[in-house]
N, C-alpha and C positions, 0 to 999 in steps of 0.2 A: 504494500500500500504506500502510501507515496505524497509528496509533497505539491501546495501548491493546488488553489481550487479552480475545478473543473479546467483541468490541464490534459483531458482528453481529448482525442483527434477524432471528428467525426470526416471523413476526408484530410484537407487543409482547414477548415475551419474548427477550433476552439468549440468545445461540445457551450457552452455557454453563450456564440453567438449564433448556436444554431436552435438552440430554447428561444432566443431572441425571437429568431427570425419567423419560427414558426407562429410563435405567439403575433407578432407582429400582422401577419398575414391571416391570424385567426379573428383579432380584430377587423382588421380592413374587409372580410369575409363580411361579419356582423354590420359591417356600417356599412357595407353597398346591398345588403339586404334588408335595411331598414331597423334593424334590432339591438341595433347600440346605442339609440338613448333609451330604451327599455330597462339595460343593464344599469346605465348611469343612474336612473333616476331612483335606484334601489340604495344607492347610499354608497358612500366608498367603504366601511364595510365587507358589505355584499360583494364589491367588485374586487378587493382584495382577494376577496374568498376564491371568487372564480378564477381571477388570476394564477393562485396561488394553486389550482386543481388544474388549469391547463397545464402549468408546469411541469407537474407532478409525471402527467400522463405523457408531455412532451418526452420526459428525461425517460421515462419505461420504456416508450416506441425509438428512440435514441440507441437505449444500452445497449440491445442486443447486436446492432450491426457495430457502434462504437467499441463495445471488446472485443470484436475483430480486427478494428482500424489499425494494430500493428502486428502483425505477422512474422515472428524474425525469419531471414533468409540465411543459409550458409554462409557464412565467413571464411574466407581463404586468406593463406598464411602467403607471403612475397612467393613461395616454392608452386603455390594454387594447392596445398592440400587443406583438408578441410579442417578447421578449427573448431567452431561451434555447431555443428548441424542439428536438425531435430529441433530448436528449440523450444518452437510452438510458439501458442496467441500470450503476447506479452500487457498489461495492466501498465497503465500509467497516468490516472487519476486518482492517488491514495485519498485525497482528503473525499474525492463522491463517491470512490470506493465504502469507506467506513459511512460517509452518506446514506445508501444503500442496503449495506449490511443492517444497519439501524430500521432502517425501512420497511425492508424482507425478512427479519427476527420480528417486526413490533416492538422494537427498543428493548426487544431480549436479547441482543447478542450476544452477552457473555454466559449467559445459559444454554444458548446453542450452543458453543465451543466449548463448554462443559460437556454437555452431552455427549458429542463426538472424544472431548479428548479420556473420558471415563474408560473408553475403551483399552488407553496403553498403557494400564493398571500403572502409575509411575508411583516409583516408590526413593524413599530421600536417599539421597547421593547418586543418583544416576545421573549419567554422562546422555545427553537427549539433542538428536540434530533436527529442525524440522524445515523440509523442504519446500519450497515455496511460499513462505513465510506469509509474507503479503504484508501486511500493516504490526504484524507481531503482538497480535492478541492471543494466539494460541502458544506462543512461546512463551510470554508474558505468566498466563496461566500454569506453562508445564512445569515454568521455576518456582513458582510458590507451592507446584508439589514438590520437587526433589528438595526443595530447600538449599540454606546458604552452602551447602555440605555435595553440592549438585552442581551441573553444569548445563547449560541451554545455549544452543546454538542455532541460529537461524539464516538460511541463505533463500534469495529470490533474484530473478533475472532483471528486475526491476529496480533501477537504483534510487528511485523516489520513492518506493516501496520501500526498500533498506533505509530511507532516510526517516519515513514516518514510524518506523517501528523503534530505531535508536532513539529518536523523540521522548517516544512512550514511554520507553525503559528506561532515560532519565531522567523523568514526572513521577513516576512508579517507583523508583530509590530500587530497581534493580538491577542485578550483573548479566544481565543477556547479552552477547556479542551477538550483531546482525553483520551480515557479508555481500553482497554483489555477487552473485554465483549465480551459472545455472545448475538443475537437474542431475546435466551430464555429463558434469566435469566441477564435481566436487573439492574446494580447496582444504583437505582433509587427510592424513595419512591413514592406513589402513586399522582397521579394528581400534577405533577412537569412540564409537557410541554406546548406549545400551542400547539406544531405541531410537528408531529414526521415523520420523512422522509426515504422513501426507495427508493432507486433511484439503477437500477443493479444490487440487491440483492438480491432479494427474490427467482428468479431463483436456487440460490444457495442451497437453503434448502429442503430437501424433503417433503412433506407433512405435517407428522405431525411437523414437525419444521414450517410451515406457521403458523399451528393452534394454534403453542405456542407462535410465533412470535407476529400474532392479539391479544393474551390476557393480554400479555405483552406491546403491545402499546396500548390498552387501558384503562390497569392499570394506565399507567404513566402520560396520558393526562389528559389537565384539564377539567370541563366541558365544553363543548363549542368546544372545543380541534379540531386540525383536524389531518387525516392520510395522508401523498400525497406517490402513490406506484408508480412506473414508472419500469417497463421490460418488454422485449422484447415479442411482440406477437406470439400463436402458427402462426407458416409457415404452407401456404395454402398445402405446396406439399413441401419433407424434401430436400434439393440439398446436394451433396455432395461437388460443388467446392463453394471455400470460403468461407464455413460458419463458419472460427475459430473466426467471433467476433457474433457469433452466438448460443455460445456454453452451452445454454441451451435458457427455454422459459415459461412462465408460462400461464395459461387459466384465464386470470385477469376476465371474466365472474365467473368464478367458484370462483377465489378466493373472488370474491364483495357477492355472496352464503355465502361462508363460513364467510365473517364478518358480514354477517346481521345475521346468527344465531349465534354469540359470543356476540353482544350488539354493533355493528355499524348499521348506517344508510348509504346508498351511496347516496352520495352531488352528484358527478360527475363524467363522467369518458369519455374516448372518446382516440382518437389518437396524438400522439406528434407530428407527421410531422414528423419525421425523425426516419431509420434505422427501420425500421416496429414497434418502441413504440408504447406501450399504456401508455395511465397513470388513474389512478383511485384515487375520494377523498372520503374517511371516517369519518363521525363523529361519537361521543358514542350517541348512540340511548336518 
């Protein structure tokens, strides 16, 4: 999650002048069809209100094409080999990031991120990395389970993301180190974690970015180590209204496949309760 408001790219234009623009043209709509002193003459109030609900609806019909607005591509090294591939859809509006989240919890967020993180049973003094961080609420949280006797690391491909999470952590009076990393090229030596956490992310990655993801988380685990992955399940049948906090899905069956033939075993896996989650736990075989 990430610094700096509404610093998302909806094309080239700033996701902020494109609320503008729409709302602009929703009015000029109303007033060449005669229904804009209707609104007016209900009081500004009232036209706040309204204002305030085109918005809303604006930024919804927004999201879903806006977190696709950056895409990363291969990076090649001066030799032309490849350096970062796979990266997947990159985030780079932390502060309407955390907007949203607030939004699509009903201002329970930190109870959702409970929920999900209850799963990687974390216990004091573990050594804890989680992947794709995003704004650093779920590391934030992991550390007040391991306690001061623990360690919490967090990397995301976004570095305004790394910057909103550092923030947090010192508002919070906590030791979390946040990184600029992606997925699949962890800045980490080998068998450094207890538990390495994906929680909202994996979705994010194409394919082979998963497969590099699992060989990179367990590179970094210890023996014993665990994975805990939490996103969103495929939808039974795809809907069109309101799926922008939907906005992708992965076949956590296939991908628990793909970590048994990498060198996991699957501990566990099953449903979160909420917003159609799964969560799935990995250990190195």
């Amino acid at each position: 999650m990430h610094n700096g408001f509404f610093e998302m790219f909806h094309g080239r234009r700033p996701l902020w002048a494109v609320v503008a623009i729409k709302l602009t043209l929703v009015i000029a709509a109303l007033a060449l069809l005669g229904q804009a002193h209707a609104i007016l003459s209900l009081g500004v109030p009232v036209l706040l209100l309204h204002v305030g609900a085109l918005a809303v609806i604006a930024v919804l019909v927004i999201w879903p094409r806006a977190h696709r607005s950056l895409t990363a591509t291969t990076e090649t090294s001066t030799t032309g080999a490849a350096k970062t591939p796979h990266i997947g859809i990159l985030l780079h509006s932390a502060a309407l990031y955390d907007i949203l989240a607030w939004f699509l919890t009903y201002g329970r967020e930190r109870a959702f991120r409970e929920k999900m993180l209850k799963f990687a049973n974390l216990k004091p003094g573990e050594a804890v990395l989680d992947i794709g961080c995003g704004t650093g609420t779920v590391a934030l949280l992991a550390k007040q389970k391991v306690g001061p006797a623990g360690r919490v690391d967090g990397v995301d491909a976004s570095a305004e993301m790394v910057a909103r999470a550092t923030a947090k952590a010192h508002r919070a009076a906590l030791s979390v180190s946040f990184t600029t990393a992606t997925a699949q090229q962890l800045p980490y030596e080998d068998g450094v974690f207890d538990v390495v956490l994906s929680t909202l992310m994996l979705h994010h990655l194409p394919k082979a970015g998963r497969a590099e993801f699992g060989r990179e988380a367990l590179r970094v685990l210890k023996p014993g180590g665990r994975v805990l992955i939490v996103d969103f399940a495929k939808p039974a049948r795809r809907k069109r209204f309101f799926r922008f906090h939907r906005h992708g899905h992965v076949d956590l069956d296939k991908v628990a496949t793909d970590l048994s033939q990498h060198g996991f075993r699957i501990a566990e896996q099953g449903d979160v309760g909420a917003k159609g989650l799964r969560y799935l736990i990995a250990q190195p075989a």
